[in-house]
C-alpha positions in Angstrom: 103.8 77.5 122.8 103.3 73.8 122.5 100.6 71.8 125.1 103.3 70.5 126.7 105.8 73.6 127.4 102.1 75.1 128.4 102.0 72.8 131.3 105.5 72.8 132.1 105.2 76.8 132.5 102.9 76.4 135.2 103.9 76.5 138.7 103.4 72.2 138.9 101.1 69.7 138.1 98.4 68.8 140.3 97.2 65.1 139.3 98.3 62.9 137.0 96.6 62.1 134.5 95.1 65.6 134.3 91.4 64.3 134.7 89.5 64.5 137.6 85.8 63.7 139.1 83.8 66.4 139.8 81.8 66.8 142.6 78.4 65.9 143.0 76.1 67.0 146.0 75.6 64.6 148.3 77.1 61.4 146.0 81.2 62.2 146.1 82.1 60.2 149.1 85.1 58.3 149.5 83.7 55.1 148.5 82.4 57.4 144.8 86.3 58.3 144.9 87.7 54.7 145.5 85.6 53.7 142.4 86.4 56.3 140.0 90.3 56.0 141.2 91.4 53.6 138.3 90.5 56.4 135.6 91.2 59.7 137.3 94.1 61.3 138.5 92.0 63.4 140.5 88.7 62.8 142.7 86.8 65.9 144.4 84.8 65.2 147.0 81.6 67.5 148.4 80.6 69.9 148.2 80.5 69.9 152.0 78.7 72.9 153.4 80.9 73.7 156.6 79.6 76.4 159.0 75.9 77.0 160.7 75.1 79.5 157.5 75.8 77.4 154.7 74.5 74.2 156.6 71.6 75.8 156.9 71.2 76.3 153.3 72.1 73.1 152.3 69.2 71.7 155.0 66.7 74.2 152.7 68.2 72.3 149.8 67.5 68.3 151.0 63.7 70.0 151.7 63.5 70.0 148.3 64.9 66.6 147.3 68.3 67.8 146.4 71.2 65.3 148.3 73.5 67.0 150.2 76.7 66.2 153.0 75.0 66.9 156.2 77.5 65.4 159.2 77.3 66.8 162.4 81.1 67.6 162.0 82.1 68.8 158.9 85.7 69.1 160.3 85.8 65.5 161.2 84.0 64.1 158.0 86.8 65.4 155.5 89.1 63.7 158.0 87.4 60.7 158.2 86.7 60.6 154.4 90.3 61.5 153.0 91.9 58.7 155.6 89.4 56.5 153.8 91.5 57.0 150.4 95.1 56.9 152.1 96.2 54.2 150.3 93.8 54.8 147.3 95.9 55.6 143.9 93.9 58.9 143.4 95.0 62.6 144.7 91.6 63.7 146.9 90.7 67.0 146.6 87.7 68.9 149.0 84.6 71.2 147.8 83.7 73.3 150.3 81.0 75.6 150.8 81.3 78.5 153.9 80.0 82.1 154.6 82.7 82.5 156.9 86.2 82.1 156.5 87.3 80.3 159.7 86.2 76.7 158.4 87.9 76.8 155.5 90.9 77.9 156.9 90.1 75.1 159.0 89.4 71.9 156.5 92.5 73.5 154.7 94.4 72.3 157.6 93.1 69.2 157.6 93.5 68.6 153.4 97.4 69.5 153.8 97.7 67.2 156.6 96.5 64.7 153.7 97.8 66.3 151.1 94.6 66.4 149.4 93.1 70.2 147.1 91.1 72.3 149.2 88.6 73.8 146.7 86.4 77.1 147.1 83.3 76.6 145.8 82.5 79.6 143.9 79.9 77.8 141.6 76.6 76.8 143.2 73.7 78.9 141.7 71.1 77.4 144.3 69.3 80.7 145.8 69.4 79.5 149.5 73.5 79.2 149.4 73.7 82.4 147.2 71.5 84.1 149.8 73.9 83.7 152.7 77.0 84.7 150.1 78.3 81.3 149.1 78.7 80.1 146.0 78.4 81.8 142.3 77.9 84.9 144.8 81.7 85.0 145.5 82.2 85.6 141.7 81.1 89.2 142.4 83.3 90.0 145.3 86.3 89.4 144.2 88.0 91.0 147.7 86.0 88.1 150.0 86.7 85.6 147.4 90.6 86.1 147.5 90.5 86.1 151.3 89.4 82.6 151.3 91.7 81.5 149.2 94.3 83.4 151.1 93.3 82.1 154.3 93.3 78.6 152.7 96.8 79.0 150.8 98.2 80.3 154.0 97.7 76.3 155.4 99.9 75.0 153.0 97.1 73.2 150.9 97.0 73.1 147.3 94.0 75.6 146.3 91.3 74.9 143.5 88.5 77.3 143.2 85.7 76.5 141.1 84.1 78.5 138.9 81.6 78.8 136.7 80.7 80.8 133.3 77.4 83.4 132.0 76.9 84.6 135.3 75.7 88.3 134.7 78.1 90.9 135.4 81.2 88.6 135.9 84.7 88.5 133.9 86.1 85.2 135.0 89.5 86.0 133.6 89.6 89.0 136.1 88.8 86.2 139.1 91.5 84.1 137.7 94.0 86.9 138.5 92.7 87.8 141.3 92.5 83.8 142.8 95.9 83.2 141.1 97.2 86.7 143.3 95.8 85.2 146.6 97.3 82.3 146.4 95.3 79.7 144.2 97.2 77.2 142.2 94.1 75.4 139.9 90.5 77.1 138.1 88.2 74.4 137.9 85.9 75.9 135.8 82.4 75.0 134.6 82.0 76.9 130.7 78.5 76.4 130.8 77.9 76.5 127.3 80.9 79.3 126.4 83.9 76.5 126.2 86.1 79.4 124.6 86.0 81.3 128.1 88.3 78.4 129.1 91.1 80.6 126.4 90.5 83.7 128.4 91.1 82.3 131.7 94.4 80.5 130.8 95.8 83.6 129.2 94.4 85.6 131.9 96.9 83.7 134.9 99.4 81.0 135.4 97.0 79.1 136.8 96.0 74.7 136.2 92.9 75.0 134.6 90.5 72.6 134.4 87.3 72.3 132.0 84.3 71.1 133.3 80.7 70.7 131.4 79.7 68.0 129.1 83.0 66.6 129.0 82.2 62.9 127.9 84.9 61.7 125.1 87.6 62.5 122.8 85.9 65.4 120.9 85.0 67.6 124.2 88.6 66.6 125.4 90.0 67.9 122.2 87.8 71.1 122.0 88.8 72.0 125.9 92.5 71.4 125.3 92.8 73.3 121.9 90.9 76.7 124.1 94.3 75.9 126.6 93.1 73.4 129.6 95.3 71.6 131.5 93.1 69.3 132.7 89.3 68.0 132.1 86.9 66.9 134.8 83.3 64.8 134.7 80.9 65.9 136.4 77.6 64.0 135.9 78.7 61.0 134.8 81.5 60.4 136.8 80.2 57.1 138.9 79.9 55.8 135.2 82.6 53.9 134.4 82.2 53.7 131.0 82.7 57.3 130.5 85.2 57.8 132.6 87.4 54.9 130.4 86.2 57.1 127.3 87.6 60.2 128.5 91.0 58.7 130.0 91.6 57.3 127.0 91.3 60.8 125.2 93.0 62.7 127.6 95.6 60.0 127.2 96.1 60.6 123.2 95.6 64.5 123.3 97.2 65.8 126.8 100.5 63.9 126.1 100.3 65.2 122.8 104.1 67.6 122.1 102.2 69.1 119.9 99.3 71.9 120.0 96.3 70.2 119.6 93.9 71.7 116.8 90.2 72.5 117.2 89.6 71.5 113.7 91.4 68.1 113.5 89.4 65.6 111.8 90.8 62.4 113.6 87.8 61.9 116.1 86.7 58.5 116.0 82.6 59.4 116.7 82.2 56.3 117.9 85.0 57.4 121.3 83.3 60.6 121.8 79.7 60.1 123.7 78.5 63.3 122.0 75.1 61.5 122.4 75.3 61.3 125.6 75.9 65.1 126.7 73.0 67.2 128.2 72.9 70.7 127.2 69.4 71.1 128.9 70.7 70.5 132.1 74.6 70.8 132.3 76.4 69.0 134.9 73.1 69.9 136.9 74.1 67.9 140.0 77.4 69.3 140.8 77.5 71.1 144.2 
């Protein structure tokens, strides 16, 4: 199966072009959207933490110099911050952080009112939001994971969960049935430094996957795409406009691609790749 019958197999296509700015704690505002707009077809703001549990954590987080989204209404921030983009040229998406279901039920409201992606976040590894069950803790309980996305699905919003690779214990290709069972329409998954998990999960469900990690030019584009991505995202770099540029133009060339794109393809220009610039000691450390 070609790239292209790949994508036309799944059930739609979320953003166009399939790359998308990741979220970064405390920086993914509306006006961090509005800038990466004009190289994205996707911009995710967060991660928001929304009730009195995970705002709690996320106060234990700024404590220790991490930025986070502290408003004193989560509800009304997404609001306020996806109105911001109306007539921005970018489809807004939402990272959200909750130990309880209600709030994401109810920002899922307010995302299909704007037709923007609620997305679970199943990723932070920061010990205070994995001590009140949000976050990479969700990978392991699979049942209270698919609730949320059920809950969220059940809104009418277009639902992302993001994911993320190594963590002890965990087969994310049995979350991405699970998700894609509940309800889900996109993985956004972080591979960590296992990119070829990114084949399991997209043989695993029909679900949009998109690779996140490192992804900085044409060579990390490629690589992602040839394991079966629909999509890329940029995490760290992502209010860098230069790399953003880099990796829209790759996307560009390999996405649109008819034909599979091979892992061992030669016809990397080094110089349109940024291999220098990725950071394997600390990957995409400031996403939410």
């Amino acid at each position: 199966m070609t790239r292209a019958e790949s994508r036309r197999r799944k059930a739609g296509v979320p953003f166009d072009p399939p790359v998308a700015a990741a979220s970064l704690s405390g920086r993914s505002d509306a006006a961090w959207a509005r800038t990466a707009a004009p190289y994205v077809g996707c911009a995710f703001l967060g991660g928001i933490a929304l009730d009195p549990e995970s705002r709690s954590a996320a106060r234990d987080l700024v404590e220790r110099d991490r930025e986070e989204f502290l408003p004193p209404d989560p509800v009304a921030f997404v609001d306020a911050q996806l109105e911001a983009l109306a007539e921005v040229d970018v489809r807004p998406a939402v990272n959200v952080r909750s130990a309880t279901i209600e709030p994401v039920r109810e920002v899922a409201r307010v995302c299909a009112d704007h037709e923007a992606i609620l997305e679970i976040n199943a990723h932070c590894r920061q010990p205070e939001l994995c001590a009140v069950n949000c976050g990479e803790s969700l990978l392991a309980d699979r049942d209270r994971l698919s609730r949320y996305v059920q809950a969220a699905a059940e809104t009418g919003a277009t639902v992302s969960v993001k994911v993320r690779a190594e963590v002890p214990g965990v087969d994310l290709a049995v979350v991405a049935a699970a998700i894609e069972d509940a309800g889900a329409a996109i993985v956004h998954v972080d591979a960590m430094d296992s990119e070829s998990v990114i084949a399991d999960v997209d043989r695993a469900a029909d679900l949009w996957t998109i690779a996140n990690n490192e992804v900085r030019g044409a060579e990390s584009v490629r690589e992602y795409l040839a394991f079966g991505a629909d999509g890329v995202s940029v995490g760290r770099p992502s209010d860098d406009p230069r790399v953003l540029e880099r990796v829209a133009r790759a996307v560009e060339r390999f996405a649109a691609a008819d034909e599979d794109v091979d892992a061992s393809d030669d016809t990397v220009d080094p110089s349109d790749d940024g291999r220098d610039e990725r950071l394997r000691t600390d990957p995409e450390g400031a996403e939410p």
